[in-house]
KEVOKOL-172099 format. One line per field, with one value per residue (C-alpha): residue number from 1; y, x, z. Coordinates in pm, 1 decimal. Example, Ala and Ser with C-alpha at 12.3 -4.5 7.8 and 13.67 -1.06 7.14 Angstrom:
% KEVOKOL-172099
seq = c(1, 2) $
Y = c(-450.0, -106.0) $
X = c(1230.0, 1367.0) $
Z = c(780.0, 714.0) $
This chain:
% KEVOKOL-172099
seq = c(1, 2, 3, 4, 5, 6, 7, 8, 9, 10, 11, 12, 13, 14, 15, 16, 17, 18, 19, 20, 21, 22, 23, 24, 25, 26, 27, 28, 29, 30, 31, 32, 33, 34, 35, 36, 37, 38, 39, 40, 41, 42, 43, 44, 45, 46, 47, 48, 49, 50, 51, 52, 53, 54, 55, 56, 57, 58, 59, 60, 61, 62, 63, 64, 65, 66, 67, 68, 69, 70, 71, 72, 73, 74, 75, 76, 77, 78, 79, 80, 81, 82, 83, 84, 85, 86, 87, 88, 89, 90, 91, 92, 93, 94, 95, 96, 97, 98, 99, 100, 101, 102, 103, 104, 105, 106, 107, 108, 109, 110, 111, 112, 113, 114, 115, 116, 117, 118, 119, 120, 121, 122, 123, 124, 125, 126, 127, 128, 129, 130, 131, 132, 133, 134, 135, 136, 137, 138, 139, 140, 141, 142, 143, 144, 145, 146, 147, 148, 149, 150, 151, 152, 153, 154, 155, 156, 157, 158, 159, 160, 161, 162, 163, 164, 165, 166, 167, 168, 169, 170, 171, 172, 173, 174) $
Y = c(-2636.2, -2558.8, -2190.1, -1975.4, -1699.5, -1383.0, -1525.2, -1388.8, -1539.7, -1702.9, -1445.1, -1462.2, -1618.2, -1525.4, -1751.1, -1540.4, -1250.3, -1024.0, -1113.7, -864.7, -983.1, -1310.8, -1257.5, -1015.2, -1267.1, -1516.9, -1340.8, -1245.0, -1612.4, -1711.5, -1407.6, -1505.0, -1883.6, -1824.0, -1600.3, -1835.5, -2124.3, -1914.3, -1838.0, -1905.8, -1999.8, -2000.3, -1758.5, -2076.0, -2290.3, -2021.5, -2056.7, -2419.6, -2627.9, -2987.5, -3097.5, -3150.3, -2808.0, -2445.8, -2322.0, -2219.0, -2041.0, -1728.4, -1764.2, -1749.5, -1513.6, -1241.9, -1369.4, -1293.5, -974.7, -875.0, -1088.5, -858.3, -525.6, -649.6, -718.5, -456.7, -151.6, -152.5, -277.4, -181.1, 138.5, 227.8, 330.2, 260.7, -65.3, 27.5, -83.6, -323.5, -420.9, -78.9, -192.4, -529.9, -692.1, -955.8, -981.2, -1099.2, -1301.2, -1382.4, -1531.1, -1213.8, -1146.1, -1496.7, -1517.1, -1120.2, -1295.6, -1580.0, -1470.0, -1222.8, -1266.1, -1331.1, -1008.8, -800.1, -1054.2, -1026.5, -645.0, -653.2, -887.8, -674.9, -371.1, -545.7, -631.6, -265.6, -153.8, -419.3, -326.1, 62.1, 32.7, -166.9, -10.0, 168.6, 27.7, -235.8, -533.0, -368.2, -119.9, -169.9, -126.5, -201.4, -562.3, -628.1, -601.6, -312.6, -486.1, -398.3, -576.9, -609.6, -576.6, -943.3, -1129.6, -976.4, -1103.8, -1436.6, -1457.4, -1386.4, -1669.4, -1883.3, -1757.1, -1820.2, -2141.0, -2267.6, -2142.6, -2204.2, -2553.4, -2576.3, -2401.7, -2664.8, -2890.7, -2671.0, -2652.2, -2989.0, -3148.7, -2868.6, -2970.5, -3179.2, -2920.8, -2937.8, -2744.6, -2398.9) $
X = c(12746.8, 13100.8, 13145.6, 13431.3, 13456.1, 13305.9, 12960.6, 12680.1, 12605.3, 12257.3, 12064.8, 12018.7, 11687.3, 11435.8, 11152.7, 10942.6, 10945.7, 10657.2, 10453.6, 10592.5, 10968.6, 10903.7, 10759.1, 11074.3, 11345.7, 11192.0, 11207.9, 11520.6, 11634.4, 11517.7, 11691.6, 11999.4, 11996.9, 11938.1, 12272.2, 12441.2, 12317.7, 12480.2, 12830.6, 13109.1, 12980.4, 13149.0, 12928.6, 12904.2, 12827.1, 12550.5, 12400.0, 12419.9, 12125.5, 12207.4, 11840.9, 11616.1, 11497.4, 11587.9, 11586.9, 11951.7, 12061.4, 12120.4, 11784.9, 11645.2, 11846.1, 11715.8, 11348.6, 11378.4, 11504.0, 11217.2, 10967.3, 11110.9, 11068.9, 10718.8, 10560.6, 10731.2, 10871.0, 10563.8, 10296.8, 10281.5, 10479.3, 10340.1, 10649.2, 10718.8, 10940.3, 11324.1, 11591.8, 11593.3, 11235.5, 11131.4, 11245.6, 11092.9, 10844.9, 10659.6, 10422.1, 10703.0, 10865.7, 10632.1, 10948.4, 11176.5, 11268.2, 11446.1, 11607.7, 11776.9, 11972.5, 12060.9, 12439.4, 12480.1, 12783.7, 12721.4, 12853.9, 12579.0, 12276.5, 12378.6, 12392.1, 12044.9, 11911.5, 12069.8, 11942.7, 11575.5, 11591.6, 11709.3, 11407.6, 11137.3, 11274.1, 11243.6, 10878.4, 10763.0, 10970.4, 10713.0, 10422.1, 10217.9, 10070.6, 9741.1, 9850.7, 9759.9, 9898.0, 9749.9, 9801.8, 9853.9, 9482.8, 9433.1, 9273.7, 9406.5, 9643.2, 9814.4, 10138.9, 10097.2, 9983.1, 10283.0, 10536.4, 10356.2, 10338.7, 10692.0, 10816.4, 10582.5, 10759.0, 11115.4, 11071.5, 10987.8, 11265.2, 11526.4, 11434.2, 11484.4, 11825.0, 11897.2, 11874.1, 12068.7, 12315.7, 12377.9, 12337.3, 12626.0, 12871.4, 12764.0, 12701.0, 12436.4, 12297.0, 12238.5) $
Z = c(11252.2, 11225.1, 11147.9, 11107.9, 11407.3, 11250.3, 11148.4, 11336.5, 11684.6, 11769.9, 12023.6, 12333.2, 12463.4, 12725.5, 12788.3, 13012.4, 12812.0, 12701.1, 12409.8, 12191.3, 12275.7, 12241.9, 11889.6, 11829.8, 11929.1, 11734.6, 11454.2, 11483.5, 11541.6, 11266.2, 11035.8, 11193.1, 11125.8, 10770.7, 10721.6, 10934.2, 10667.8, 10406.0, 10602.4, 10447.3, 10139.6, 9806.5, 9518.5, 9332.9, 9649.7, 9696.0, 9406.9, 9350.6, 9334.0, 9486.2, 9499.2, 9239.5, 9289.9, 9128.0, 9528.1, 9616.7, 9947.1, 9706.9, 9608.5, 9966.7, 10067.3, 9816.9, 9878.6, 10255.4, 10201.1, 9940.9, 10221.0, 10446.4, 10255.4, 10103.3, 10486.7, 10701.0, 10477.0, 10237.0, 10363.7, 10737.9, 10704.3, 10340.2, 10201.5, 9831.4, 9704.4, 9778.5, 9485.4, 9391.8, 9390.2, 9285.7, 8884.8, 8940.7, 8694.4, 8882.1, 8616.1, 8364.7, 8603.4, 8920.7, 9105.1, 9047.6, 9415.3, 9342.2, 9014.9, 9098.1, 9363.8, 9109.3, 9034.1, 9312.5, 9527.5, 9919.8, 10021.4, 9770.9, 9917.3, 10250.2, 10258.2, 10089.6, 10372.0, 10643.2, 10485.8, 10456.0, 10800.7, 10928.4, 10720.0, 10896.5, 11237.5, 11194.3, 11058.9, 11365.0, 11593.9, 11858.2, 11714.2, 11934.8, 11804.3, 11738.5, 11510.3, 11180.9, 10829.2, 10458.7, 10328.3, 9977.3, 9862.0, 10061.9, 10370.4, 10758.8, 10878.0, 11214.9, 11300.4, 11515.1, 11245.6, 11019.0, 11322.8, 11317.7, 10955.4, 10947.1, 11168.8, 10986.4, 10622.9, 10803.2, 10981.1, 10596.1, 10412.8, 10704.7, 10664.4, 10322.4, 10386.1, 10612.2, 10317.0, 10087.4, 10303.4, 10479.6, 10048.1, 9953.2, 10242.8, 10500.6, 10715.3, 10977.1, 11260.5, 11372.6) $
């Protein structure tokens, strides 16, 4: 995918690297490719909706960044919701993470993503895979299967953003 200079390199990989790591730089990967799919983006590119779908990049960028928050900040570190999701009404609108990031311009979503992120990586930091936080019904759960979980959530959306993105300009690739 042809880029312009300042957007966010892929990381570096190693393929023989702990368990942990590998679960780490996958993640990370994957966070990475989806601001990259959003780079250089018009605010009305962003939010444009070129396939028979509501789903915009805009859109998935605000849902990883709640995804993010929900997972990491909240559930496994047991903090309360940060702004914006503290004011959120789910129960009026189920898909709110989403339709906030509707008309927001790229800058605003991707300094909520980056702050999400920040967030996800100083909850786990220092915890091993074992340790365990409260999932959304209250039951234990690991901070592996939130990794895994997490690539799984990513790997789904940053295909979709492939989509988006290649339908919007023709652009393809990491």
């Amino acid at each position: 995918m042809e880029l312009p200079e300042d957007a966010p390199a892929l990381p570096e990989e190693h393929r023989t690297a702990d368990e942990r790591a590998t679960l780490d730089e996958m993640l990370d990967f994957y966070r990475i490719v989806l601001v990259r799919k959003t780079w250089g983006l018009s605010t009305e590119d962003l939010h444009s909706a070129p396939l028979p779908s509501t789903l915009t990049l805009g859109r998935l960028l605000s849902h990883m960044a709640f995804v993010e928050d929900h997972w990491f900040h909240m559930t496994f570190a047991g903090h309360p919701a940060p702004d914006p999701w503290s004011g959120a009404d789910f129960g009026i609108d189920p898909d709110w993470e989403m339709t906030w990031g509707e008309d927001r311009a790229h800058g605003q979503l991707a300094a909520l993503f980056a702050e999400s992120v920040e967030r996800s990586r100083a909850a786990a930091h220092g915890a091993g895979l074992d340790a365990v936080g409260r999932g959304p019904q209250g039951e234990g759960v690991n901070l592996r299967w939130i990794l895994v979980h997490m690539i799984e959530e990513y790997a789904r959306h940053v295909g979709h953003a492939d989509l988006l993105r290649e339908a919007i300009d023709a652009q393809v690739g990491d």
